[in-house]
N, C-alpha and C positions, 0 to 999 in steps of 0.2 A: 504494500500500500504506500502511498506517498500523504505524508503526514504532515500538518502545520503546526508546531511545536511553540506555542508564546511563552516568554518565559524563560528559555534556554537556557542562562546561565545562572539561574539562580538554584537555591537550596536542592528541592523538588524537581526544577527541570531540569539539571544537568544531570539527575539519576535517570529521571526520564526518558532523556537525548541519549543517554548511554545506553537503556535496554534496547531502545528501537534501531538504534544501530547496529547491534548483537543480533536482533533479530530477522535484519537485512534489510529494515525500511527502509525508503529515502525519506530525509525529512527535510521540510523547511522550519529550518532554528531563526525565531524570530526575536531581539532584543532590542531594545534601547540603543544600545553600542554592542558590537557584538563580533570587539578585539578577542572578549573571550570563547567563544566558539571554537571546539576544538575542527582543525580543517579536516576534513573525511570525506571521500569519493559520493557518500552517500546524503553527505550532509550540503547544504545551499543556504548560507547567514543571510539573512535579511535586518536590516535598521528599519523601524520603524517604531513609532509613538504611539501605543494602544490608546491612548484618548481620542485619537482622530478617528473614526470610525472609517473615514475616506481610507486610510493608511491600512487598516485592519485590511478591508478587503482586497486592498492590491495588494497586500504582501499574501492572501492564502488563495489567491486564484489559482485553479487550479489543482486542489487536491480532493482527498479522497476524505479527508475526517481531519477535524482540530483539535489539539489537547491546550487548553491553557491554565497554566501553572501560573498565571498574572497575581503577583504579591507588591504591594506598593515599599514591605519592609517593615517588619515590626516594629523598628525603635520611630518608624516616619510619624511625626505628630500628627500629620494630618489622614493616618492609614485610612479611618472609616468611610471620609469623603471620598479620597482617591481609588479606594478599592472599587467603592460603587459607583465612581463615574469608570473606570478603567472595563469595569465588567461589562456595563450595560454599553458601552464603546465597541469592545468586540463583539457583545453578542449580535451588537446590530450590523458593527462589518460584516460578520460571518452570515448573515441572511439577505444583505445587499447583495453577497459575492453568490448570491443562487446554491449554497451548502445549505447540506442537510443536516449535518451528525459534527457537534460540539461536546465536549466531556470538559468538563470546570471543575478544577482542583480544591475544593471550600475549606471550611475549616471544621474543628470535632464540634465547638460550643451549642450548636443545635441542635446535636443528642439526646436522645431524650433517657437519663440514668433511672426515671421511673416516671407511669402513663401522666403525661402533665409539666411534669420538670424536663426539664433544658439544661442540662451543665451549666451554660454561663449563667442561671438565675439560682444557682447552689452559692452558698456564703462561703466555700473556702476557692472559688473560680478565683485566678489571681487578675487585680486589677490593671497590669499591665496590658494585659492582653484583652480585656473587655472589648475596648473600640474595635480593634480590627476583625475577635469574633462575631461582632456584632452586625460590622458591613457584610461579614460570612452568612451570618444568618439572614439580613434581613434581602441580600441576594439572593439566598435560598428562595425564598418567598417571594419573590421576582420572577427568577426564573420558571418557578410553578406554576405561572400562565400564562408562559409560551405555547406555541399552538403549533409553528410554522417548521421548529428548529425538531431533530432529533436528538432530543439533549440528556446528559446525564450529569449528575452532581456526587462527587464523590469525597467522602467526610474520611480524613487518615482517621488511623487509632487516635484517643485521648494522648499519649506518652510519646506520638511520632516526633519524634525532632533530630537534633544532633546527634544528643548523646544515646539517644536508642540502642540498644544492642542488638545485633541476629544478622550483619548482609545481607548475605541474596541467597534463600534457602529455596523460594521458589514454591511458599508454603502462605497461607493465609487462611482465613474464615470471613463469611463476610454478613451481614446485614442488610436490615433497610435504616431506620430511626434508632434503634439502639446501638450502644458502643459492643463491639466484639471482645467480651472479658476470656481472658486465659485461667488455669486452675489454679492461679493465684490469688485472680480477683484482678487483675491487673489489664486495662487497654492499651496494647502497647505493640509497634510494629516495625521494623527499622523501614528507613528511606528505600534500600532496596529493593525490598518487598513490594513497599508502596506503589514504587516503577514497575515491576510483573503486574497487579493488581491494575494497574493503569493502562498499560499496553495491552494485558490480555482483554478489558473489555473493552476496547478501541474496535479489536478483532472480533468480536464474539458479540457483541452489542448487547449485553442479557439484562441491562437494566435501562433501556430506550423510556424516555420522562418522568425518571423518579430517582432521587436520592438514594445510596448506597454507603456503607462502609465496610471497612476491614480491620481484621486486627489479627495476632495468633490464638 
């Protein structure tokens, strides 16, 4: 398949950019600046501003399905605005550009840890992170009525970050609304993971307009 990849060099997408080239896609690696794009036969960097919606879709003309990994940056003050103009930016490139099948990388706070709660609305959710789960979530609820796009929303485990443990086992469990716990009680998934989880349903489409998660 030939893949439009937003996001590329960040956290999430350069795990990304790295499964889908293991797995022989060509992709289009799209960033901001995108010195860092590693060069690869399979890979085509594109520069482009996900806010211009114009930019969106001439940089994904042409392919077969989008993954955006679009994060404005957690320490960014202004994450919550930016995220939700960044999103609703591409999603409308991606539907000017005549594409079907978008996959948005969200975040866990929308969870539901019991019928009614939400992770971010529990008292120990750390307050760093509210805003930008918050543009996560409340694009969830955006994207939920789209009509036009074949879209999916895909929530990492609660614990996915840096310091995650596990590679690339090539192992996951997954969801819809709730977090995927291990038999320790624990939401937790390395970035690896995250990347198979992401490329396989790219391939597979099995969760076409509805949120998902994963975890071990």
């Amino acid at each position: 398949m030939k893949i439009a990849l937003i996001g590329a060099t960040g956290f999430v997408g350069s795990h990304v950019l790295k499964e889908l080239i293991d797995r022989g896609h060509e992709v289009v690696a799209i960033a901001r600046s995108v010195d860092k794009i590693p060069a690869d036969s399979l890979v085509t960097a594109v520069a482009a501003n996900v806010l211009n919606p114009a930019e969106v879709t001439a940089a994904v003309a042409g392919v077969d399905a989008v993954i955006s990994a679009y994060n404005p940056g957690w320490s960014n003050p202004n994450i919550y605005e930016e995220f939700l103009a960044g999103a609703r930016s591409i999603q409308q490139g991606v539907k000017d550009s005549g594409l079907g099948r978008i996959l948005v990388i969200g975040g866990a706070g929308s969870l539901e840890i019991k019928p009614g709660l939400q992770l971010i609305d529990t008292p120990k959710f750390p307050e760093e992170f509210k805003p930008g789960a918050g543009a996560a979530r409340e694009y969830l609820n955006i994207i939920r009525q789209e009509t036009e796009l074949d879209w999916t929303y895909l929530s990492p485990a609660i614990e996915m970050g840096p310091g995650a443990p596990g590679g690339r086992t090539g192992n996951y469990r997954t969801d819809l609304n709730k977090p995927v716990f291990n038999e320790s009680g624990r939401s937790t998934i390395s970035v690896e993971d995250l990347a198979v989880a992401i490329v396989d349903e790219i391939e597979h489409s099995n969760h076409i307009k509805e949120r998902f998660t994963v975890g071990y």
